[in-house]
C-alpha positions in Angstrom: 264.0 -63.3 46.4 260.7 -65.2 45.4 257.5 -63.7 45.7 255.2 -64.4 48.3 252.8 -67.5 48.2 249.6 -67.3 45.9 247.0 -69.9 45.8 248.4 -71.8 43.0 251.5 -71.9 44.5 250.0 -73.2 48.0 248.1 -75.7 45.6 251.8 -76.8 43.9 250.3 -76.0 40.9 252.7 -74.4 37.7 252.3 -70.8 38.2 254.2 -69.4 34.9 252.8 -66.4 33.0 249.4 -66.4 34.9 249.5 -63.0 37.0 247.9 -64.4 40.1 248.4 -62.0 42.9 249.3 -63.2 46.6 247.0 -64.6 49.1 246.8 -63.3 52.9 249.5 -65.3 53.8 251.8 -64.3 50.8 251.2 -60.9 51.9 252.1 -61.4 55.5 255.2 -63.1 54.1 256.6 -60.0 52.0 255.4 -57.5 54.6 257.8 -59.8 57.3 261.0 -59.6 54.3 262.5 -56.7 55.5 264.0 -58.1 58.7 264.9 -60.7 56.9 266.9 -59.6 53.6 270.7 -58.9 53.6 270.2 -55.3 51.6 273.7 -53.7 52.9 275.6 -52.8 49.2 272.4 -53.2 47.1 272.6 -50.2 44.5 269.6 -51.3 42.3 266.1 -53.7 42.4 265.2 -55.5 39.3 261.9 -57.2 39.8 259.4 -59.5 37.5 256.3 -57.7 35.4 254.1 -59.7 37.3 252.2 -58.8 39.6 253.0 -61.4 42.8 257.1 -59.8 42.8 256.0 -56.3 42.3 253.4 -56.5 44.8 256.3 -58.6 47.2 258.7 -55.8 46.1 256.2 -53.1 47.0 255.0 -54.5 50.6 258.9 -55.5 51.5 259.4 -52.0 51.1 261.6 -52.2 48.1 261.7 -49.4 45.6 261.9 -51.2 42.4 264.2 -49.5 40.0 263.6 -52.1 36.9 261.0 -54.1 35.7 263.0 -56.6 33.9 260.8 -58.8 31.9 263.7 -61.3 31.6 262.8 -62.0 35.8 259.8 -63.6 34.9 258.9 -67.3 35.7 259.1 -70.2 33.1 256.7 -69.7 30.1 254.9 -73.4 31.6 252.7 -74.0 28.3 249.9 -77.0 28.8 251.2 -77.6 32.5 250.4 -73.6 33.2 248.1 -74.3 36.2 248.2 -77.9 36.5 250.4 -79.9 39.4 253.2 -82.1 38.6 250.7 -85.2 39.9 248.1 -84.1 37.5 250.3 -84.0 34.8 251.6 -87.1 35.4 248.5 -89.0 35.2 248.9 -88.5 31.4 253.2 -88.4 31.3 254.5 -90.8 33.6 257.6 -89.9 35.7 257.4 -86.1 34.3 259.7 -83.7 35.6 259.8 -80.0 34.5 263.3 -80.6 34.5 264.0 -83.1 32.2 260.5 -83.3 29.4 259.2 -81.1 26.6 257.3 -78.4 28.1 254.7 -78.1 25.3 253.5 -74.8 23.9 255.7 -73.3 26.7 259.6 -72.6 27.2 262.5 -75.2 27.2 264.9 -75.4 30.0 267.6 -73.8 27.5 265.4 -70.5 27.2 265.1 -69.8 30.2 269.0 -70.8 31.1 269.1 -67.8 28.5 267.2 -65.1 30.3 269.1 -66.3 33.5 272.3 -65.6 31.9 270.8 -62.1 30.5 270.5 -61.0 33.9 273.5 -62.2 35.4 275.6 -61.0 32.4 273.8 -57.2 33.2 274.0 -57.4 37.0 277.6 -58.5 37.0 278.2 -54.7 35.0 276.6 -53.2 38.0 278.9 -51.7 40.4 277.7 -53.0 43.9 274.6 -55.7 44.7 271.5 -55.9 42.7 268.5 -57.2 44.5 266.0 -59.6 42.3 262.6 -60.4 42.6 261.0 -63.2 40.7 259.9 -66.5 40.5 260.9 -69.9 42.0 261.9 -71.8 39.1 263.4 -69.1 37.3 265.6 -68.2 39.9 266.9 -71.8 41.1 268.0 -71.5 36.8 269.7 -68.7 37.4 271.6 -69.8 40.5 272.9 -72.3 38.8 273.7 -70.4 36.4 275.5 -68.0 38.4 277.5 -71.2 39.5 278.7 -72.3 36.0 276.8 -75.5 35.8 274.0 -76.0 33.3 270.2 -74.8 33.9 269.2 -77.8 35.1 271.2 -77.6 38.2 268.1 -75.4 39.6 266.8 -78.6 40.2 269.0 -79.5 43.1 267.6 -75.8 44.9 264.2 -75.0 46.5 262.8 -71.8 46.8 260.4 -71.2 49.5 257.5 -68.4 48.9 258.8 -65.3 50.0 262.5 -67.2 50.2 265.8 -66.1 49.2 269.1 -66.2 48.5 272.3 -64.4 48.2 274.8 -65.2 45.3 278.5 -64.0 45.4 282.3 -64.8 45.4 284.9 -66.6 47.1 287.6 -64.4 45.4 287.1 -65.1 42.0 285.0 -67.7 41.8 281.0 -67.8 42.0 279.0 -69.1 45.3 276.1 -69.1 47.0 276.6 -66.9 49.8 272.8 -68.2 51.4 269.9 -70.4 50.0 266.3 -70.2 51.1 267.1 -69.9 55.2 264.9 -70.4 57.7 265.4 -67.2 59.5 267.3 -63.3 59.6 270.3 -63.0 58.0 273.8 -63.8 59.6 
């Protein structure tokens, strides 16, 4: 699951290694995920270092059992803070996806953390629940499905949104994506 919204987040702006906490509405969003999350089988909760997933973890009601530093967002170099738009004044047609992310991470690192945490969670026996960041986990559902990291880019995450990744025997899936509502 992604952490609630922050201001920068509201604002669209690239919220990497900042530690911004959540705004009101963030809040009210992780404080409303309990009705919401499909925790039946989850054994263990891994959640980001910073601040906005432990605090969503924490006001969800989720007892964190790791603080897995691999769960945090993209390291977002010169665009940390800054909106696509702004960026784009001086780099036309930039994408996060597809250009140099200057000073920061490349797609390929974090495509590496991702697989980190899915090769660990796949040794657990039953679910593990994740809390991070938007980018980081759209990367690491793609992962999950085989396909390269910048397959995130087809998936949006929603502030306090989620998903649930599994199997159709023995092949990967996403189970749900970011929905509107309770689980089925």
């Amino acid at each position: 699951m992604r952490h609630g919204e922050t201001d920068w987040a509201k604002g669209r702006r690239h919220t990497g290694r900042t530690d911004i906490g959540l705004n009101a509405t963030g809040e009210a969003q992780a404080r409303d995920l309990p009705g919401r999350l499909p925790l039946d089988g989850v054994v263990a909760i891994w959640c980001s270092p910073l601040a906005r997933s432990r605090d969503t973890a924490a006001r969800a009601g989720l007892a964190v059992d790791v603080i897995d530093p691999d769960l945090i967002e993209w390291d977002y170099g010169f665009a940390e803070g800054r909106t696509t738009a702004q960026i784009r004044d001086e780099r036309p047609g930039w994408t996060v996806w597809d250009d140099e992310i200057t000073g920061g991470e490349s797609l390929e690192q974090v495509g590496a953390r991702a697989d980190s945490v899915i090769v660990r969670a796949r040794s657990v026996e039953g679910t593990v629940a994740l809390v991070g960041h938007a980018h980081h986990l759209r990367v690491l559902a793609a992962r999950w499905l085989g396909l390269a990291p910048g397959g995130g880019r087809h998936l949006t995450l929603d502030p306090a949104g989620w998903g649930a990744l599994g199997w159709e025997r023995e092949t990967p899936v996403i189970e749900r994506w970011n929905p509107p509502g309770p689980p089925i």
